[in-house]
Biopython code that builds the backbone (N, CA, C, O; Angstrom):
import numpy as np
from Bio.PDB.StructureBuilder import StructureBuilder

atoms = [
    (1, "UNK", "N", (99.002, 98.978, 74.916)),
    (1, "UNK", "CA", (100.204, 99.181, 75.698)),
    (1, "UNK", "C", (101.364, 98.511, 74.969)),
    (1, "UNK", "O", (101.306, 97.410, 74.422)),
    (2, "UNK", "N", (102.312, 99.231, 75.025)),
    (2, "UNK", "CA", (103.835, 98.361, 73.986)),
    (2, "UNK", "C", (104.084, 97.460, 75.013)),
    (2, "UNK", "O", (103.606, 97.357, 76.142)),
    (3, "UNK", "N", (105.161, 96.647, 74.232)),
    (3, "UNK", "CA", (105.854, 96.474, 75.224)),
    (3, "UNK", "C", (107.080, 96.808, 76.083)),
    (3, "UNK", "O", (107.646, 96.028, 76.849)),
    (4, "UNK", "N", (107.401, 98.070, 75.842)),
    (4, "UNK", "CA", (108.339, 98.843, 76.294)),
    (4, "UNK", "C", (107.936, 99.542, 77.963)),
    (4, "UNK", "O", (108.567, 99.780, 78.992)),
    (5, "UNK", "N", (106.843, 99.647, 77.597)),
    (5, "UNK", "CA", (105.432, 100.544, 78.675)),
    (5, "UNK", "C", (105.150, 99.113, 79.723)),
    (5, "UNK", "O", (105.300, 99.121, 80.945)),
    (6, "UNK", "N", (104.822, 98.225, 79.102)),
    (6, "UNK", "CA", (105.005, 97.245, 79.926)),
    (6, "UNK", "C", (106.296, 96.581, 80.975)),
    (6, "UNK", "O", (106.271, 96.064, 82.092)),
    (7, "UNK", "N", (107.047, 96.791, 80.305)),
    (7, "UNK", "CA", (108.248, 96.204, 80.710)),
    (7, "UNK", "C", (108.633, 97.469, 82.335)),
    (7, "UNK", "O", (109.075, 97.293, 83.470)),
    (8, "UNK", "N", (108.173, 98.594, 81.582)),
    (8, "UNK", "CA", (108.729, 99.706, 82.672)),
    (8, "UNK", "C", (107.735, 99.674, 83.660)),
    (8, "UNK", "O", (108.197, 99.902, 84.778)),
    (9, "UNK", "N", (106.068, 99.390, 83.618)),
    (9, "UNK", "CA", (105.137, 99.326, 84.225)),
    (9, "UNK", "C", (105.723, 98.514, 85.612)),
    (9, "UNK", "O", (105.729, 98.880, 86.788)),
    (10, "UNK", "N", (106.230, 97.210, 84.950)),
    (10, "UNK", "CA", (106.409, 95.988, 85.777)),
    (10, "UNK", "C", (107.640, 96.289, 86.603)),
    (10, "UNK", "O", (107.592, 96.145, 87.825)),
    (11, "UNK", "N", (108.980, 96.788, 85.864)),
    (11, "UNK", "CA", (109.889, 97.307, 87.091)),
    (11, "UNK", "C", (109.446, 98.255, 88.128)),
    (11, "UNK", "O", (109.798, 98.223, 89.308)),
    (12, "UNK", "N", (108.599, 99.145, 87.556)),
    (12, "UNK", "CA", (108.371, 100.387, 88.649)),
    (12, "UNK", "C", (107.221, 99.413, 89.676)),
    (12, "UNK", "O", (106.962, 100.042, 90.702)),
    (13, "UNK", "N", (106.622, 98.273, 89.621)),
    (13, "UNK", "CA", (105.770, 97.751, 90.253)),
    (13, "UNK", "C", (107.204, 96.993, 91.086)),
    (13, "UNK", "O", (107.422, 97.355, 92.243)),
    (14, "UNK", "N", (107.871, 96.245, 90.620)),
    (14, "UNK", "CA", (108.883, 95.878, 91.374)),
    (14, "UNK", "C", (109.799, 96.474, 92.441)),
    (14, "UNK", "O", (110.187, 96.130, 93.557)),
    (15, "UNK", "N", (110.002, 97.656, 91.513)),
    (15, "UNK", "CA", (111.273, 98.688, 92.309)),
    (15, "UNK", "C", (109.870, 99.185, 93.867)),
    (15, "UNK", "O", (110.393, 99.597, 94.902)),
    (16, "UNK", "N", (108.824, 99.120, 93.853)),
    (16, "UNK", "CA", (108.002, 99.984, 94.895)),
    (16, "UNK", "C", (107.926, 98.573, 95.641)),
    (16, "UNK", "O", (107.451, 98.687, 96.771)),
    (17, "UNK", "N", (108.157, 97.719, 95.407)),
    (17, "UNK", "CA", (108.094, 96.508, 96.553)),
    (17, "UNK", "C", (109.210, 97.040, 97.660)),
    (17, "UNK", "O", (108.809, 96.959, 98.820)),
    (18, "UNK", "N", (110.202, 97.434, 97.530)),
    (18, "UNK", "CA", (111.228, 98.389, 98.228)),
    (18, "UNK", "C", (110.804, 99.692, 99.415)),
    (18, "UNK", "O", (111.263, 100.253, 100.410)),
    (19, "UNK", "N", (109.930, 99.693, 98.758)),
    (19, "UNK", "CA", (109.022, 100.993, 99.479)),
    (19, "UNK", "C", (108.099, 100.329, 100.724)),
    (19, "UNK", "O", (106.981, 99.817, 100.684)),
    (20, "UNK", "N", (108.877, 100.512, 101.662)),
    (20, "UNK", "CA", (107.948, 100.288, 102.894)),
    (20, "UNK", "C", (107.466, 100.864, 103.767)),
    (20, "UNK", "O", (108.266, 101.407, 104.528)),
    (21, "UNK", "N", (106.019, 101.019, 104.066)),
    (21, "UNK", "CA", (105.068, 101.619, 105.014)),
    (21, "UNK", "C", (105.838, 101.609, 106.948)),
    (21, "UNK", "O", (106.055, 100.748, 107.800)),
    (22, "UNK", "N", (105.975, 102.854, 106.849)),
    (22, "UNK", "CA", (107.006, 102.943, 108.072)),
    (22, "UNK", "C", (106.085, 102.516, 108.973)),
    (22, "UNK", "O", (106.677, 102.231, 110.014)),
    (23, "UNK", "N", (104.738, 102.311, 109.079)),
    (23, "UNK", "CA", (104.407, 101.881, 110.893)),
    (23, "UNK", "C", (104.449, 100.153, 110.731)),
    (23, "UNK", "O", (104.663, 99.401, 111.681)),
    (24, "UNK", "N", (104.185, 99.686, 109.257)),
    (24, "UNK", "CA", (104.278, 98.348, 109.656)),
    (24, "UNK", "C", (105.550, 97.664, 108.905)),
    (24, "UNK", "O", (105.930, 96.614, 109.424)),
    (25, "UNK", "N", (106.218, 98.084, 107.828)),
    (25, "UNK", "CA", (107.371, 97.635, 107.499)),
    (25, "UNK", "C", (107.207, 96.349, 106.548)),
    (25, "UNK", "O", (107.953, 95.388, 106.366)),
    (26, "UNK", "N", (105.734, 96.746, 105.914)),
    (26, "UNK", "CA", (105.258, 95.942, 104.809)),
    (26, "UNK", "C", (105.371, 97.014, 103.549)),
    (26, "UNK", "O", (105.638, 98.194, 103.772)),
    (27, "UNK", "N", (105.134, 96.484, 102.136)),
    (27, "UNK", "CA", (105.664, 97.359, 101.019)),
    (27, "UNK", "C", (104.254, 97.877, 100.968)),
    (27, "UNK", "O", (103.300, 97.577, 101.686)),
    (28, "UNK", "N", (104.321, 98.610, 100.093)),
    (28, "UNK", "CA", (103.182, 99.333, 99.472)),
    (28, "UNK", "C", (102.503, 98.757, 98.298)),
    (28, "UNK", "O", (101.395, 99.220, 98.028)),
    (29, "UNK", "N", (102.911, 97.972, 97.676)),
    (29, "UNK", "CA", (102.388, 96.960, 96.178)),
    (29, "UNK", "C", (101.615, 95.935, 97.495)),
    (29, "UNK", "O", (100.404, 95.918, 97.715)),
    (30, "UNK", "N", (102.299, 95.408, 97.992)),
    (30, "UNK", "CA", (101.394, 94.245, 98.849)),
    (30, "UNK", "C", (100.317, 94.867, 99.666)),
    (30, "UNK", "O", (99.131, 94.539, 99.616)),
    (31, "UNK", "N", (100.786, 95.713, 100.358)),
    (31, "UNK", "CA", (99.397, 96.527, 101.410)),
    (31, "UNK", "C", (98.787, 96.901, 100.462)),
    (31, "UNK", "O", (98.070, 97.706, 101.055)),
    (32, "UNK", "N", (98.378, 96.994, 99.092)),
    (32, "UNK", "CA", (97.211, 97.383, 98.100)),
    (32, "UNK", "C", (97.171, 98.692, 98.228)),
    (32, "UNK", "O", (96.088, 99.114, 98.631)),
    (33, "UNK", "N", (98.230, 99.711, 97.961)),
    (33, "UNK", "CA", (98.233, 100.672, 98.486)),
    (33, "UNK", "C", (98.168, 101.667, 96.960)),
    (33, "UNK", "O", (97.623, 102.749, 96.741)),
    (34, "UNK", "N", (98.962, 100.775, 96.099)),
    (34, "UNK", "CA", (99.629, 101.632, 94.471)),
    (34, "UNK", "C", (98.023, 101.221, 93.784)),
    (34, "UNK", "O", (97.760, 100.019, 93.735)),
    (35, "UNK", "N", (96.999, 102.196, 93.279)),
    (35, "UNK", "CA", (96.461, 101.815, 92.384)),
    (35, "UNK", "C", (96.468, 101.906, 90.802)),
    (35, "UNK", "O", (95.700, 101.258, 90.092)),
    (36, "UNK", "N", (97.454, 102.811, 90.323)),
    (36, "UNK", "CA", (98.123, 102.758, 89.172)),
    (36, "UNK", "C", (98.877, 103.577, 89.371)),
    (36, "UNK", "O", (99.165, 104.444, 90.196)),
    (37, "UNK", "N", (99.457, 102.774, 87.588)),
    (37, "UNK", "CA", (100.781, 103.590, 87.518)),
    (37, "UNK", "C", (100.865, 103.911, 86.048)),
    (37, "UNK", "O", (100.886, 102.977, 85.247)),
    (38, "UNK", "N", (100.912, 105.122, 85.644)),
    (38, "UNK", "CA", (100.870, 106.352, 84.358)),
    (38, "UNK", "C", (102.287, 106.410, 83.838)),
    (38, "UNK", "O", (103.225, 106.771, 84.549)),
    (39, "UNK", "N", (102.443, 105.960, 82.294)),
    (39, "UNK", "CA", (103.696, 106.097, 82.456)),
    (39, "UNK", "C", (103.949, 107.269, 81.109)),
    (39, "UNK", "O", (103.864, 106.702, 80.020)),
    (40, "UNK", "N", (104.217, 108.663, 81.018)),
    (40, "UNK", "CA", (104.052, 109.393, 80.207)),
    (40, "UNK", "C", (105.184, 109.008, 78.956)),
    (40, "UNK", "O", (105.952, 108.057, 79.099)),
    (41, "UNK", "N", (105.189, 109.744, 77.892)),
    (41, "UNK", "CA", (106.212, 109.529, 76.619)),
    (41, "UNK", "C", (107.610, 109.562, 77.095)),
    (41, "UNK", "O", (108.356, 108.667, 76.698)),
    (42, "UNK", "N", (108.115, 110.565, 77.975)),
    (42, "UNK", "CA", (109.528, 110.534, 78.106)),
    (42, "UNK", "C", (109.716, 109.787, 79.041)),
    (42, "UNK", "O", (110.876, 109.907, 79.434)),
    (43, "UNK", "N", (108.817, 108.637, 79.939)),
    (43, "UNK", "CA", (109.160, 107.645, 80.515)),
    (43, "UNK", "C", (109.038, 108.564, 82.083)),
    (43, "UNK", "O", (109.834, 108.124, 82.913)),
    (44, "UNK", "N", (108.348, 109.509, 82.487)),
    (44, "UNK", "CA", (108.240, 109.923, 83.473)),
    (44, "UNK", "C", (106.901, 108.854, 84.329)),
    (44, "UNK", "O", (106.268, 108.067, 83.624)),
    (45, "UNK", "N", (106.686, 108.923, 85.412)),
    (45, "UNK", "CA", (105.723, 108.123, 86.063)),
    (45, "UNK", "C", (104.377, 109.110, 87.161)),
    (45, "UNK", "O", (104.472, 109.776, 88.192)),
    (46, "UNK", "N", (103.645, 108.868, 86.587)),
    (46, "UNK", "CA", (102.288, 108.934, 87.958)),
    (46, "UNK", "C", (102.318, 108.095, 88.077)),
    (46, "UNK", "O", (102.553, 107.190, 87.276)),
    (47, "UNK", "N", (101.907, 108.066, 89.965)),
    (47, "UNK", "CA", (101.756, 106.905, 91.030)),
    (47, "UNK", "C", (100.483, 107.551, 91.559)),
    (47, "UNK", "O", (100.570, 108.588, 92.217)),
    (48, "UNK", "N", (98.883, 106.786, 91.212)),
    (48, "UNK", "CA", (98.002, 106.827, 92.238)),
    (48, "UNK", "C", (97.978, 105.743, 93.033)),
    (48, "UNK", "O", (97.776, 104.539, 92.876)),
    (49, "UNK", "N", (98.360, 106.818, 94.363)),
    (49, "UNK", "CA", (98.189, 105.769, 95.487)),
    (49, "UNK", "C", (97.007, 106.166, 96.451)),
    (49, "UNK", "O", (96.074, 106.924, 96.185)),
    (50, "UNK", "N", (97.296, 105.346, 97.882)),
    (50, "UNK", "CA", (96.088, 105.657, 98.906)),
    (50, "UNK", "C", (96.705, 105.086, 100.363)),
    (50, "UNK", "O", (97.494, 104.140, 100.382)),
    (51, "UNK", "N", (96.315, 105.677, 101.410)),
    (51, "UNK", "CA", (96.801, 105.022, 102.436)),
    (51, "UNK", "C", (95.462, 104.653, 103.312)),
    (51, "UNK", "O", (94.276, 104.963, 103.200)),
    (52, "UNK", "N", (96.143, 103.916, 104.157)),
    (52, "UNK", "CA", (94.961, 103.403, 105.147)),
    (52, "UNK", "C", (93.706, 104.883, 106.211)),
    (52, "UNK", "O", (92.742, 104.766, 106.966)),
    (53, "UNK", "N", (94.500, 106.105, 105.644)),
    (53, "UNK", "CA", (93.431, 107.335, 106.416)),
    (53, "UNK", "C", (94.276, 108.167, 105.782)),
    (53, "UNK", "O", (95.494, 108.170, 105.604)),
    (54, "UNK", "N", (93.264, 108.971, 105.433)),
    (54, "UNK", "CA", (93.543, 110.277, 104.951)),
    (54, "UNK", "C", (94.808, 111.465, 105.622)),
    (54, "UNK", "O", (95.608, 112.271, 105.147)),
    (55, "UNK", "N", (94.435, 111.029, 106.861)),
    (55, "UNK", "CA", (95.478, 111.458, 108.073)),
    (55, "UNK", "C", (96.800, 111.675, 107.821)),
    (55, "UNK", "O", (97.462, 112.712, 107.867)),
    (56, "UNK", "N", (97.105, 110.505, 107.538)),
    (56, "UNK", "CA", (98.145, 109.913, 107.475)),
    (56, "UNK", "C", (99.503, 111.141, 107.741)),
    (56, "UNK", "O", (99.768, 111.962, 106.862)),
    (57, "UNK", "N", (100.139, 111.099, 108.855)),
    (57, "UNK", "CA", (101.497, 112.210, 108.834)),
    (57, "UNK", "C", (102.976, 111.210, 107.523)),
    (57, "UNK", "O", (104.042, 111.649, 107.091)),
    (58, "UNK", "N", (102.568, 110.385, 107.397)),
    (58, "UNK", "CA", (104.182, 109.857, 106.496)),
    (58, "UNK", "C", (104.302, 109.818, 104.837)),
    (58, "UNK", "O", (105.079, 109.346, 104.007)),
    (59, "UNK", "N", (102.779, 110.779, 104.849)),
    (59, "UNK", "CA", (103.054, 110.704, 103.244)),
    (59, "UNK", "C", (104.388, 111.417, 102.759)),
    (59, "UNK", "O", (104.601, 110.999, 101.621)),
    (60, "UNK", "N", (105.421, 112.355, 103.156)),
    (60, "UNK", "CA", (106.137, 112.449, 102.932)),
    (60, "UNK", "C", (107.676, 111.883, 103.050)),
    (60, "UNK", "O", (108.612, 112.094, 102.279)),
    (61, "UNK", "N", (107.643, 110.943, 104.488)),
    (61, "UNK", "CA", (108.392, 109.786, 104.093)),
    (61, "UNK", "C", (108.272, 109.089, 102.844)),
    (61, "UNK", "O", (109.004, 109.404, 101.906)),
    (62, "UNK", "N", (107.382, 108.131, 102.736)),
    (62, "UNK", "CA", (107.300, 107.509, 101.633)),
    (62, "UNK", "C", (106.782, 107.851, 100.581)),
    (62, "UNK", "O", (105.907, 107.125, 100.111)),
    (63, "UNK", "N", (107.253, 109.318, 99.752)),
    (63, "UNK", "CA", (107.365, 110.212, 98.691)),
    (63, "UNK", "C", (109.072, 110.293, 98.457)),
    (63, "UNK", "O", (109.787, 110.384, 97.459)),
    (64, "UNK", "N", (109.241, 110.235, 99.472)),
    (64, "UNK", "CA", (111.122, 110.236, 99.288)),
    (64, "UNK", "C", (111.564, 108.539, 99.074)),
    (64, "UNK", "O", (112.320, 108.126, 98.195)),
    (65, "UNK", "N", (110.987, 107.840, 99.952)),
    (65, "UNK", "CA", (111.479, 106.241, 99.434)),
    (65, "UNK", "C", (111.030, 105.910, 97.990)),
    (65, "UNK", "O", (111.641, 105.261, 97.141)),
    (66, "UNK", "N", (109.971, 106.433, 97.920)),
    (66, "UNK", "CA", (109.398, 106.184, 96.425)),
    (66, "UNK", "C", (110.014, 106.669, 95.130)),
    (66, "UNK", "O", (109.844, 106.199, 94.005)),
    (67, "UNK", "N", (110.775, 107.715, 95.503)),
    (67, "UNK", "CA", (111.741, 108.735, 94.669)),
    (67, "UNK", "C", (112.819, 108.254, 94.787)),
    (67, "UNK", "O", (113.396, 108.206, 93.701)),
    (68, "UNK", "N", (113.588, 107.727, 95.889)),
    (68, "UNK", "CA", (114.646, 106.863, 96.202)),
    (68, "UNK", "C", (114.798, 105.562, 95.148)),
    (68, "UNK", "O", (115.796, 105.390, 94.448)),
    (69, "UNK", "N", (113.559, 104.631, 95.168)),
    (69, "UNK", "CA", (113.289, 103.719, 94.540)),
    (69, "UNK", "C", (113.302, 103.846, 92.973)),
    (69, "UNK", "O", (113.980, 103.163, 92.206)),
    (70, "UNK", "N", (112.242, 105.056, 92.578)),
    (70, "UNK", "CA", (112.692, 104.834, 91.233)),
    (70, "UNK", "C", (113.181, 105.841, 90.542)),
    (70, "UNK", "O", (113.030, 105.522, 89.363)),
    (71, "UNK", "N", (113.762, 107.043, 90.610)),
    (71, "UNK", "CA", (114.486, 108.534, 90.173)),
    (71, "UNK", "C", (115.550, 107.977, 90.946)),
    (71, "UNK", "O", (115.708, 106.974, 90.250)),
    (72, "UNK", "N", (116.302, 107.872, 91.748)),
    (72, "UNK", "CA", (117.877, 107.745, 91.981)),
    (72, "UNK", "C", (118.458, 106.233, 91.417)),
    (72, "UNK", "O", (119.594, 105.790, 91.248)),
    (73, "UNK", "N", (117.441, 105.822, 91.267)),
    (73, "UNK", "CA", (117.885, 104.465, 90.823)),
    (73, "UNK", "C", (118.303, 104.053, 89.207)),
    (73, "UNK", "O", (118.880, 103.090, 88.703)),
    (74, "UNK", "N", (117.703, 105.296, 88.685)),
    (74, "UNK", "CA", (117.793, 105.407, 87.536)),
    (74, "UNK", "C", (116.198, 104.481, 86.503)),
    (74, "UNK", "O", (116.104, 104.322, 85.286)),
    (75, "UNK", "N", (115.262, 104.086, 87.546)),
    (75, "UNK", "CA", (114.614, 103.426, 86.711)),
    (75, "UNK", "C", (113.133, 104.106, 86.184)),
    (75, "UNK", "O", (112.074, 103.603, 85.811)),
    (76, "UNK", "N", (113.495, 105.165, 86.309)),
    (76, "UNK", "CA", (112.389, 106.589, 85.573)),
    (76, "UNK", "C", (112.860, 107.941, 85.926)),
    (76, "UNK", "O", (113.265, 108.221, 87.054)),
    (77, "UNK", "N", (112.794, 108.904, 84.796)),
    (77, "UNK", "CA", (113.327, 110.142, 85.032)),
    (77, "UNK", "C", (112.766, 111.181, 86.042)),
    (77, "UNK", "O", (113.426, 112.098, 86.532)),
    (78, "UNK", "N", (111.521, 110.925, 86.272)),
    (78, "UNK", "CA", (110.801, 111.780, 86.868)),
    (78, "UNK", "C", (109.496, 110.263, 87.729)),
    (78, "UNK", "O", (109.256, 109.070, 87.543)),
    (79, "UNK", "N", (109.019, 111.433, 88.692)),
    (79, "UNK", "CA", (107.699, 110.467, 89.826)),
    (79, "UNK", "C", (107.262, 111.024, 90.443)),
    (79, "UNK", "O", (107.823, 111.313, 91.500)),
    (80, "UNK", "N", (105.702, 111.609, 90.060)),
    (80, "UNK", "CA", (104.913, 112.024, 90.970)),
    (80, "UNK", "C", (103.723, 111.576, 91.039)),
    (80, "UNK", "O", (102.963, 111.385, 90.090)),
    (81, "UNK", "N", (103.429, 111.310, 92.661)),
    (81, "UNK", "CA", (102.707, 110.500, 93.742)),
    (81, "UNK", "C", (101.695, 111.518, 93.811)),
    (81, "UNK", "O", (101.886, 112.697, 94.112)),
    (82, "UNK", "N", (100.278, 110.811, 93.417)),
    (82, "UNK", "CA", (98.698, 112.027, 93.407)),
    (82, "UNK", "C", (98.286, 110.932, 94.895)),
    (82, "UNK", "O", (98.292, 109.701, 94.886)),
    (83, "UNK", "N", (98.028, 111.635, 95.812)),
    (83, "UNK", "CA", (97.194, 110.465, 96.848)),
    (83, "UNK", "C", (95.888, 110.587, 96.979)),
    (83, "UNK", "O", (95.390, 111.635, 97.390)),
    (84, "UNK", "N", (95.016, 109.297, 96.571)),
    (84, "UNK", "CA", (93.876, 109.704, 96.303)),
    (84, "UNK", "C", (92.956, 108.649, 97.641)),
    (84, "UNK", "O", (93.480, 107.733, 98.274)),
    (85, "UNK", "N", (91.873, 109.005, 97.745)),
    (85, "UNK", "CA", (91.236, 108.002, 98.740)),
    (85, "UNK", "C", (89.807, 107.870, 98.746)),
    (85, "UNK", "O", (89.007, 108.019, 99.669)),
    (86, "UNK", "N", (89.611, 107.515, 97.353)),
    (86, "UNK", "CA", (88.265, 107.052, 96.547)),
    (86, "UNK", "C", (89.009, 106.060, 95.389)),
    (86, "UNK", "O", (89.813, 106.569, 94.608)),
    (87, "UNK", "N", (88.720, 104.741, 95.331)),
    (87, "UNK", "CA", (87.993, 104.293, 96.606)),
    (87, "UNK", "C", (88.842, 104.100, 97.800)),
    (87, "UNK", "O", (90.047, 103.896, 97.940)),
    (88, "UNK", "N", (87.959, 104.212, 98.527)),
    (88, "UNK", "CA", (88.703, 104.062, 100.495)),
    (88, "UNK", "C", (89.496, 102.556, 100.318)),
    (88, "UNK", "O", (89.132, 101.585, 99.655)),
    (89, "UNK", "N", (90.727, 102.731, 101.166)),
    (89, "UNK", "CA", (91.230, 101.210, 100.887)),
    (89, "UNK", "C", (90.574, 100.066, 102.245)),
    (89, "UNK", "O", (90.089, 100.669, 103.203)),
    (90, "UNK", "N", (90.568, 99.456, 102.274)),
    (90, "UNK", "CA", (90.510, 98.224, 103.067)),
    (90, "UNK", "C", (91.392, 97.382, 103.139)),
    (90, "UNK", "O", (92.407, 97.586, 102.473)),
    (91, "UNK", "N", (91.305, 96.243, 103.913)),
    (91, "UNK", "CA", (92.021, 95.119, 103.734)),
    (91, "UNK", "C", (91.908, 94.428, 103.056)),
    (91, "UNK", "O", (92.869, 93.686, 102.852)),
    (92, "UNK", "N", (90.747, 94.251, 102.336)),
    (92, "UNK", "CA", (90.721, 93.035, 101.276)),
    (92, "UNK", "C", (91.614, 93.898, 100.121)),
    (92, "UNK", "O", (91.360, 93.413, 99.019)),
    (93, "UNK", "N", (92.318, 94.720, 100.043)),
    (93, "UNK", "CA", (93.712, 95.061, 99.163)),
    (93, "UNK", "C", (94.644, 94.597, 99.423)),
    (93, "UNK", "O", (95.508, 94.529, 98.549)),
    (94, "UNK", "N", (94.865, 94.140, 100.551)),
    (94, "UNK", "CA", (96.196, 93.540, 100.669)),
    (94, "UNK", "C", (96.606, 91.857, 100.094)),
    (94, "UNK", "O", (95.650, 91.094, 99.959)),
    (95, "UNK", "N", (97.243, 91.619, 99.949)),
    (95, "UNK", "CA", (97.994, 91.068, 98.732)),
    (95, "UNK", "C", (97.908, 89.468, 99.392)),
    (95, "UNK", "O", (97.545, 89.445, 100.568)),
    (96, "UNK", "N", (98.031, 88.917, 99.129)),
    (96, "UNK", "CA", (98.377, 86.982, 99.845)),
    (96, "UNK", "C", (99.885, 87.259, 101.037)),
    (96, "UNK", "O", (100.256, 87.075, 102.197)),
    (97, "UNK", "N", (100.214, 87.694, 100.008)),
    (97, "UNK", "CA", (102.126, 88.064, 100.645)),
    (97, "UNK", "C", (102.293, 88.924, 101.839)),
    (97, "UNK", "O", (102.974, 88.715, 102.842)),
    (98, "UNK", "N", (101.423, 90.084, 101.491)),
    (98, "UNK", "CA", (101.048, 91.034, 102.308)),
    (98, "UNK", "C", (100.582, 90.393, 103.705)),
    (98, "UNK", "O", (101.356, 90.477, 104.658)),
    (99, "UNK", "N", (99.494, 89.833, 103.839)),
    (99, "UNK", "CA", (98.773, 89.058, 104.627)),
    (99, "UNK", "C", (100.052, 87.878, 105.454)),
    (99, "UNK", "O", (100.183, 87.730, 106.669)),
    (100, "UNK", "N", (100.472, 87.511, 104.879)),
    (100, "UNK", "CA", (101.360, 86.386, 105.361)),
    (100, "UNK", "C", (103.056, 87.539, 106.071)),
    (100, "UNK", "O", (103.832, 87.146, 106.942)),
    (101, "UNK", "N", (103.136, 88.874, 105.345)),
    (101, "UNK", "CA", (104.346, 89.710, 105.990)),
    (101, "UNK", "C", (103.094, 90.405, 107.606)),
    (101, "UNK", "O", (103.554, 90.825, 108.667)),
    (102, "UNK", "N", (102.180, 90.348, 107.405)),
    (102, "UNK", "CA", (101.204, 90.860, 108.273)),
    (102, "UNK", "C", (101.271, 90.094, 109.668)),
    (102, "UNK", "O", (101.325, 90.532, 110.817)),
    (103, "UNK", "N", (101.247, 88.701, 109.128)),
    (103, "UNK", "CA", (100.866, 87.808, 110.367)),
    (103, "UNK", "C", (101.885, 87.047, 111.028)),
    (103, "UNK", "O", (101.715, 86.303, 111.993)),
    (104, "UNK", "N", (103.462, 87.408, 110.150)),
    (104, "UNK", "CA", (104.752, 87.046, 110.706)),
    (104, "UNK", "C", (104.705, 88.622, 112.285)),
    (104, "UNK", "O", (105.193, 88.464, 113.404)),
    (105, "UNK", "N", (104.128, 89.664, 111.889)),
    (105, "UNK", "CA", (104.612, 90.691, 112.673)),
    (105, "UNK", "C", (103.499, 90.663, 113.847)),
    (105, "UNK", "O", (103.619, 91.411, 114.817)),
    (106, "UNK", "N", (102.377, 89.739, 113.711)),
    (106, "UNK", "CA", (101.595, 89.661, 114.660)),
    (106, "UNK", "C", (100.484, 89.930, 114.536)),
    (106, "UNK", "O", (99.806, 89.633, 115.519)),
    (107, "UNK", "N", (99.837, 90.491, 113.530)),
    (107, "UNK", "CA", (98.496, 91.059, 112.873)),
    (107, "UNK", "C", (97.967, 89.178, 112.794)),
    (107, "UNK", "O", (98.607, 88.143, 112.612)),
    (108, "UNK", "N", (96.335, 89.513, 113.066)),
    (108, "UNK", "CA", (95.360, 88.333, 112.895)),
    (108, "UNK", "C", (94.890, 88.808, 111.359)),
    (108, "UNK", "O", (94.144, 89.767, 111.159)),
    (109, "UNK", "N", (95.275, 88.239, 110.654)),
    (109, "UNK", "CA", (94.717, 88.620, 109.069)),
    (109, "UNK", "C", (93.315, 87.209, 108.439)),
    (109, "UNK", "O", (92.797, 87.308, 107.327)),
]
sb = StructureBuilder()
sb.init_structure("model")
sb.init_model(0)
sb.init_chain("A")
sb.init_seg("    ")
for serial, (resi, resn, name, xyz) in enumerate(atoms, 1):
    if name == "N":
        sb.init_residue(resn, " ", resi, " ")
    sb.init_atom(name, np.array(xyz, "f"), 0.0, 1.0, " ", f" {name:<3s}", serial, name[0])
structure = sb.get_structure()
């Protein structure tokens, strides 16, 4: 990995801290939600992510915050989100931070 790839790895991990899960209003890097991130030659991005159920009705909310975050922001030209759910997420993904934004809102973590 350069360090160019790195450097962009780590903003786009930053810029998605921004990105918050509309039922609880925690990010998506902390809820263990991003499991990588692809960053092609012209600096375009895959995001495999996962949510807590397959179900889920807001994957298209937070396809637009996520696009918000890093295509309008200027901090990648392109971003597309594969949602995958293997492996199934749990809680032991969620983050220290996560856990502690969890238990300010009332969750027993």
């Amino acid at each position: 990995m350069t360090t160019a790839t790195a450097t962009t790895s780590e903003r786009v991990h930053e810029a998605l801290r921004e990105v918050l899960d509309p039922d609880l209003g925690v990010n998506v890097v902390d809820l263990g939600f991003l499991y990588s991130v692809d960053i092609d030659s012209a600096g375009g991005v895959t995001l495999k992510m996962t949510l807590t159920s397959p179900a889920c009705p807001l994957t298209k909310v937070m396809e637009d915050q996520i696009h918000t975050a890093l295509v309008e922001s200027g901090i990648v030209p392109s971003v597309t989100v594969e949602w995958v759910f293997s492996p199934v997420w749990t809680p032991a993904r969620i983050s220290p931070d996560g856990r502690d934004q969890l238990r300010a809102i009332g969750f027993s973590m």
